[in-house]
Every structure is written in structure tokens, then in C-alpha cells.
N, C-alpha and C positions, 0 to 999 in steps of 0.2 A: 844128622839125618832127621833128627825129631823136631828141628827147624824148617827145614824141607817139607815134611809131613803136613807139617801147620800150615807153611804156605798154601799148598798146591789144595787142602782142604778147607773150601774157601767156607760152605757152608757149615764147618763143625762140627760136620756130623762121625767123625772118628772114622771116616771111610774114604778113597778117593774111587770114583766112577768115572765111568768115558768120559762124562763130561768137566770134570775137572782134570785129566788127561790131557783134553782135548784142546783147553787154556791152555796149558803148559807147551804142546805140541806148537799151537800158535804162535803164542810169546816167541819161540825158541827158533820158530821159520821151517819148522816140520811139518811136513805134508803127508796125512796121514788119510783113509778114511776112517769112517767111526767102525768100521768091522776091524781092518787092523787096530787100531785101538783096543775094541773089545778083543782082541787077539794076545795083545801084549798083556793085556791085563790079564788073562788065563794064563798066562804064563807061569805066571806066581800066586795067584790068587789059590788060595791053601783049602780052600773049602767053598768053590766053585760056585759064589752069588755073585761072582758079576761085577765084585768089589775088593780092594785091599784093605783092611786095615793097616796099622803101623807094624804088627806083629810080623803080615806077609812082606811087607817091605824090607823090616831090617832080617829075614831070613832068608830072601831071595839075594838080598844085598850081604851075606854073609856067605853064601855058596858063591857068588859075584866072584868076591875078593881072592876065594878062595879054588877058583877053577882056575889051572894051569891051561889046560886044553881049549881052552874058548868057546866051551861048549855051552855053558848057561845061558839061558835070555839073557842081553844087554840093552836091548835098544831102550826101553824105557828105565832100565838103571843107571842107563851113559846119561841118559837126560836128568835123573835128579843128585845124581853123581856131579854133574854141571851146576846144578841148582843148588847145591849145598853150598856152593862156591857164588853165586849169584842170586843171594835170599830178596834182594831190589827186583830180581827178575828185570833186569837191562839188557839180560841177551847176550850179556857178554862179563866175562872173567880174564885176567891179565893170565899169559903165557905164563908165569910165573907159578900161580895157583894151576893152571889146568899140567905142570910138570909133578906137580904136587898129588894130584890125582895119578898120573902116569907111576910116578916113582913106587905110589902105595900097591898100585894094581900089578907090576912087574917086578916088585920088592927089590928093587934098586935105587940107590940115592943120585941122583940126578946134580952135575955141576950146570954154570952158566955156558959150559963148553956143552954140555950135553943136553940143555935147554937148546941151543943154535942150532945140532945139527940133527936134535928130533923136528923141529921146527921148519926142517928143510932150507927156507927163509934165512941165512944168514942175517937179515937185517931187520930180522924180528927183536924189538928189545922186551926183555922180563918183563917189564912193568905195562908194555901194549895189549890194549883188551885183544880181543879175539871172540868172534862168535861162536853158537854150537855148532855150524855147519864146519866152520874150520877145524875147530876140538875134534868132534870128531872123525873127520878127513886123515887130520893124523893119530888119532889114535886108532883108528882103522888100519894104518901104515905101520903104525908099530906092534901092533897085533900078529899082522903078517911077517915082520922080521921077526916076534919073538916063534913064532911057529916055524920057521924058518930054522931057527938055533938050536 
């Protein structure tokens, strides 16, 4: 996560703001504007300037992991959740890594049979990138089944 942090804080200033947000938003093909932006970022932001340090990140990303219910902000933790896995920022991570993400978040170990059929895709192989819009397409789907069960 504390590679993430660095990334996405390009100017070093120990804080990430809309507009280093707003990079990552890009990069990743999210369409956002700069109010949603400034939206997500209150989400977590622990003492309301408008900013994250690394502190509100790994503690918003601690209640993340740990909300059954699906009730915490995700939108901007699905993304750097992605980006831990994509520290190049290419926009894309292999099915393999983002089952990797899936498995930690619904605390189940995940086989290559259960890689295919979260993946819908039969003909999705492990090692095929995949962008954030896909990533999260299905883990939106698997959200919904785990709420479901």
C-alpha cells in the first residue's frame, strides 16, 4: 500500500489531493468529475482538509478489508487496491493478481477453476491483463453474489 501512496503522490508532499486523484482516475479510464473526486476523498479523509495522508489511507483501507456488509467507501480503494497490483500504472493487472485481491477481500482461497468462473469469461487465461473497468465490473458481481449468500 505504501508503494501505492508514493506512486499516486507525485509531488511528495505526504498528502494525495483531487488532483493527484484525478491522475490515477485518468490513467485507470474513470470518469469522474473533480466534485466526485473531492467526494471520495472525504470519505476517508480523517480530519477534513481536502487531503489524505497515508495514515487515512491505510485506515480506511483497514475497515475496507474488514467490512462484511459492503458498506464502506470503495470506489477510490477498489482503485488503489488495483494499483498496488499496477505500481507501472499500465492500466492493467493479469486476472491472476486481481483473484488475489478478490480472495483477500471475501477471505477465500481462490483455485484456477474459481478464477474462470469469477471471471465469467471461460476463456479468460490467469496470466491475461485485464483493465480497472473490467476488475471492477466483476468485482462488482461478486459483491453482489457475496451479499446474496
Amino acid at each position: 500500500m505504501k508503494k501505492a501512496f508514493l506512486v499516486l503522490d507525485e509531488n511528495k508532499d505526504g498528502f494525495l489531493g483531487p488532483l493527484d486523484v484525478k491522475r490515477l482516475c485518468k490513467r485507470l479510464g474513470v470518469r469522474l468529475t473533480l466534485n466526485g473526486i473531492k467526494d471520495m476523498i472525504w470519505e476517508i479523509d480523517s480530519d477534513g482538509d481536502g487531503f489524505l495522508d497515508y495514515g487515512d489511507l491505510l485506515d480506511a483501507f483497514r475497515r475496507h478489508r474488514a467490512d462484511v456488509t459492503c458498506s464502506e467507501p470503495k470506489q477510490l480503494l477498489d482503485m488503489i487496491e488495483f494499483l498496488m497490483y499496477d505500481l507501472r500504472m499500465t492500466g492493467s493487472i493479469t486476472t491472476e493478481e486481481a483473484m488475489l485481491i478478490v480472495s483477500r477481500r471475501f477471505r477465500q482461497n481462490c483455485s484456477e477453476a474459481d478464477i474462470r468462473k469469477f471471471f465469467i469469461d471461460s476463456r479468460v487465461d490467469p496470466k491475461q491483463a485485464i483493465s480497472f473497468e473490467e476488475f471492477k465490473e466483476q468485482l462488482n458481481y461478486r459483491r453482489m453474489l457475496y451479499e446474496v449468500q
